[in-house]
Structures are given as C-alpha cells and as structure tokens.
Backbone as JSON, one array per atom type, in Angstrom:
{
  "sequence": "XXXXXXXXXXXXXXXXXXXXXXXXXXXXXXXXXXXXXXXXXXXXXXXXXXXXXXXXXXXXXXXXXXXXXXXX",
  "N": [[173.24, 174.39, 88.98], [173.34, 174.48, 91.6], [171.32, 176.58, 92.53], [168.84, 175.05, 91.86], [169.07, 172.95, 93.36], [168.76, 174.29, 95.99], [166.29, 175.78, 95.42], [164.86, 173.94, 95.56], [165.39, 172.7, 98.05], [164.18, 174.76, 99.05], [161.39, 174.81, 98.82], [160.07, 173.39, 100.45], [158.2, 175.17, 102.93], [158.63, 174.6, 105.8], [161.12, 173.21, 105.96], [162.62, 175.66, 105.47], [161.52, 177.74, 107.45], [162.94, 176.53, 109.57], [165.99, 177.17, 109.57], [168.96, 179.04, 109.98], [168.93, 182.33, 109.28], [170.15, 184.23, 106.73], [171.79, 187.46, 105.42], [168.67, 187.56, 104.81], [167.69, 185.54, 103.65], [167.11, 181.72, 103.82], [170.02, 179.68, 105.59], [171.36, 178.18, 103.88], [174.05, 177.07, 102.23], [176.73, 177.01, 100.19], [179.83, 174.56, 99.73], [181.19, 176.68, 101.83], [180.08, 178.23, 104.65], [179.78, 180.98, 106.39], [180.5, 182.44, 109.69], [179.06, 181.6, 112.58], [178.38, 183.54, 114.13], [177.71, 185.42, 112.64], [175.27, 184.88, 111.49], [171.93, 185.24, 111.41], [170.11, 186.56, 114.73], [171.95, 184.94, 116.22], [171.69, 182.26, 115.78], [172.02, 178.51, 114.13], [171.25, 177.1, 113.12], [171.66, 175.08, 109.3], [172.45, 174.49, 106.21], [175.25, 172.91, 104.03], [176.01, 172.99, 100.7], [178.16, 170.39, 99.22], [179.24, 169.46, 96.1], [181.02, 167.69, 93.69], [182.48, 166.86, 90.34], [183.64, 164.73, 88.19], [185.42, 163.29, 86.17], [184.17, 159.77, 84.85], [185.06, 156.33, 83.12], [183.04, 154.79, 82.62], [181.03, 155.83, 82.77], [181.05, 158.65, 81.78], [180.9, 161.79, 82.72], [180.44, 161.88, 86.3], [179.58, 162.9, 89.47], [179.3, 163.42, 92.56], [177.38, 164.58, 95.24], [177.12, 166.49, 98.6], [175.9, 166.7, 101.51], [175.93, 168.38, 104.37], [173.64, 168.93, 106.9], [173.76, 170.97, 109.83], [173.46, 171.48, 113.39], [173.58, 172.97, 115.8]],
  "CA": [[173.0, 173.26, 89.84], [173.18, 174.95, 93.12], [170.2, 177.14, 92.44], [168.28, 174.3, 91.43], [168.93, 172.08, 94.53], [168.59, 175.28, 96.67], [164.94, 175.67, 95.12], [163.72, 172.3, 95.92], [165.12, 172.43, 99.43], [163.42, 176.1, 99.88], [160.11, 174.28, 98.34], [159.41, 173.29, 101.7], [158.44, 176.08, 103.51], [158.55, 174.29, 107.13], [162.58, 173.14, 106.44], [163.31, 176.63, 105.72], [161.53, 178.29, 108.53], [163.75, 176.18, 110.88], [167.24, 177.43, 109.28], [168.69, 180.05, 110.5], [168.71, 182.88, 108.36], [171.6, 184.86, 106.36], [170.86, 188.09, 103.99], [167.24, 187.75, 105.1], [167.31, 183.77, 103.27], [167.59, 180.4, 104.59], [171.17, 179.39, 105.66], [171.62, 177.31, 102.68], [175.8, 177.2, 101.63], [177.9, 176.17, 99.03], [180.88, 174.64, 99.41], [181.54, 177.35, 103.23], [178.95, 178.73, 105.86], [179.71, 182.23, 107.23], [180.67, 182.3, 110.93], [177.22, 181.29, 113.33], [178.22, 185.04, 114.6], [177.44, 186.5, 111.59], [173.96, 184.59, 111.01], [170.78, 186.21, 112.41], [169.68, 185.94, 116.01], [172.97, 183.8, 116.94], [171.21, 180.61, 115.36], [172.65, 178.16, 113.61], [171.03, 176.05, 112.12], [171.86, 175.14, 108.51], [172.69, 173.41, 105.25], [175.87, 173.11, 103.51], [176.16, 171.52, 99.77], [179.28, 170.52, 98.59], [179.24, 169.1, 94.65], [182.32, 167.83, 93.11], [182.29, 166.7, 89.11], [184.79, 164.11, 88.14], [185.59, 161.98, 85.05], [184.16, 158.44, 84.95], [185.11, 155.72, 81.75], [181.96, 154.28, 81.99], [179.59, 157.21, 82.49], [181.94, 159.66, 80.94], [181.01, 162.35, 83.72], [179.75, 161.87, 87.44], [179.68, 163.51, 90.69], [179.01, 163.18, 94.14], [176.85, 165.66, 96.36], [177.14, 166.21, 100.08], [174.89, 167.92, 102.32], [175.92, 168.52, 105.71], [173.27, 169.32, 108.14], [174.39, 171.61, 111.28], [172.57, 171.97, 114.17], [174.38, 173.26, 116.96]],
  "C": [[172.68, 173.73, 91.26], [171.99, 175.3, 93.27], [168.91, 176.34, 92.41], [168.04, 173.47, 92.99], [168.73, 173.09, 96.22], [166.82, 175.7, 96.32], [164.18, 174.58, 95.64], [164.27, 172.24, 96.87], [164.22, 173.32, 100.34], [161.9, 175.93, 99.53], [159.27, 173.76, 99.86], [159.22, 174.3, 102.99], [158.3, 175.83, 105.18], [159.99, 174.09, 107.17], [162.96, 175.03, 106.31], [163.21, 177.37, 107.24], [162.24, 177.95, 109.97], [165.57, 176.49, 110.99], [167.55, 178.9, 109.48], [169.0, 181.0, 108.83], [170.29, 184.28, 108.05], [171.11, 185.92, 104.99], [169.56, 187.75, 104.08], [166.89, 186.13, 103.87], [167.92, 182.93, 104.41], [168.85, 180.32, 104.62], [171.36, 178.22, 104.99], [173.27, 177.7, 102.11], [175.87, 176.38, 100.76], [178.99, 176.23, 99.07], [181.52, 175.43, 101.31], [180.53, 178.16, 103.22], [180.06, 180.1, 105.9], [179.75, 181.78, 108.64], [179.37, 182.08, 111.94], [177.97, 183.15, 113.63], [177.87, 186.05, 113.58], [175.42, 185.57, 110.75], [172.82, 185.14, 112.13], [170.37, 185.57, 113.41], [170.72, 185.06, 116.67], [172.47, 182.42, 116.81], [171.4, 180.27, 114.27], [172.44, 177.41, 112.42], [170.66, 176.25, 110.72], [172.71, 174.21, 107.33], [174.02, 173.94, 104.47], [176.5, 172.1, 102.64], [177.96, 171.75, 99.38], [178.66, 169.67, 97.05], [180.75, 168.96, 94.5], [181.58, 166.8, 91.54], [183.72, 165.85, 89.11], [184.66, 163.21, 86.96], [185.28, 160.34, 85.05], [184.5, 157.7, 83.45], [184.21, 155.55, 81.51], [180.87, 155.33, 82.2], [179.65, 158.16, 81.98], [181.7, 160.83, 81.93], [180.08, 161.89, 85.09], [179.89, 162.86, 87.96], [179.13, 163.03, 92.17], [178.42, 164.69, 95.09], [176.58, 165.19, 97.44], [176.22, 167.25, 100.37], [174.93, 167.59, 103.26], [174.51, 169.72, 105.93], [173.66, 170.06, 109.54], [173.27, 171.91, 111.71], [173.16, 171.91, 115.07], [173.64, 174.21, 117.96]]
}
C-alpha cells in the first residue's frame, strides 16, 4: 500500500521537485519523518502518510488514511 500511494504521489514530477529530499528521494514518510536536520539542504518540506486498518461489521475491513502536509 505505501509503495503504491508513494508512486502516484511521485507521478507528478512538479509535487516532488518541491519536497525536500531524503536518501536522494522525495520526503515522502510513513507513519514518522526524520528530523528537518537530517533532510537535505535544511528544507523541509514534506509528506507524511499514516494508514490504520480496522474491523468494520458492515464492510468487514476498512481504514482511514492521513496525509499530513509540512511546510515549515
């Protein structure tokens, strides 16, 4: 799942070029970011998904995905 929703946000190659960059990729997280002092150039900006999976009766599984935005 991650990989997947990490593909189709890196599909746009104008949002990436504005994130900062970590391991020579976009600052794309899951779940926890890395310190801004440890992302390249001292810039910040960047995406971080959370996913959680949870039991429903009537759908038998859901979830809920977040995606914070940072731009500091």
């Amino acid at each position: 799942m991650q990989r997947l929703i990490r593909r189709r946000l890196c599909s746009s190659g104008e949002l990436c070029e504005k994130l900062a960059k970590f391991d020579d990729e976009p600052a794309i997280f899951y779940r926890k970011a890395p310190s801004d002092t440890e992302l390249a150039d001292g810039n910040c900006p960047q995406i971080i998904l959370t996913a959680d999976k949870f039991s429903d009766a009537v759908r038998g599984v859901s979830g809920l995905l977040t995606v914070d935005v940072v731009c500091t």
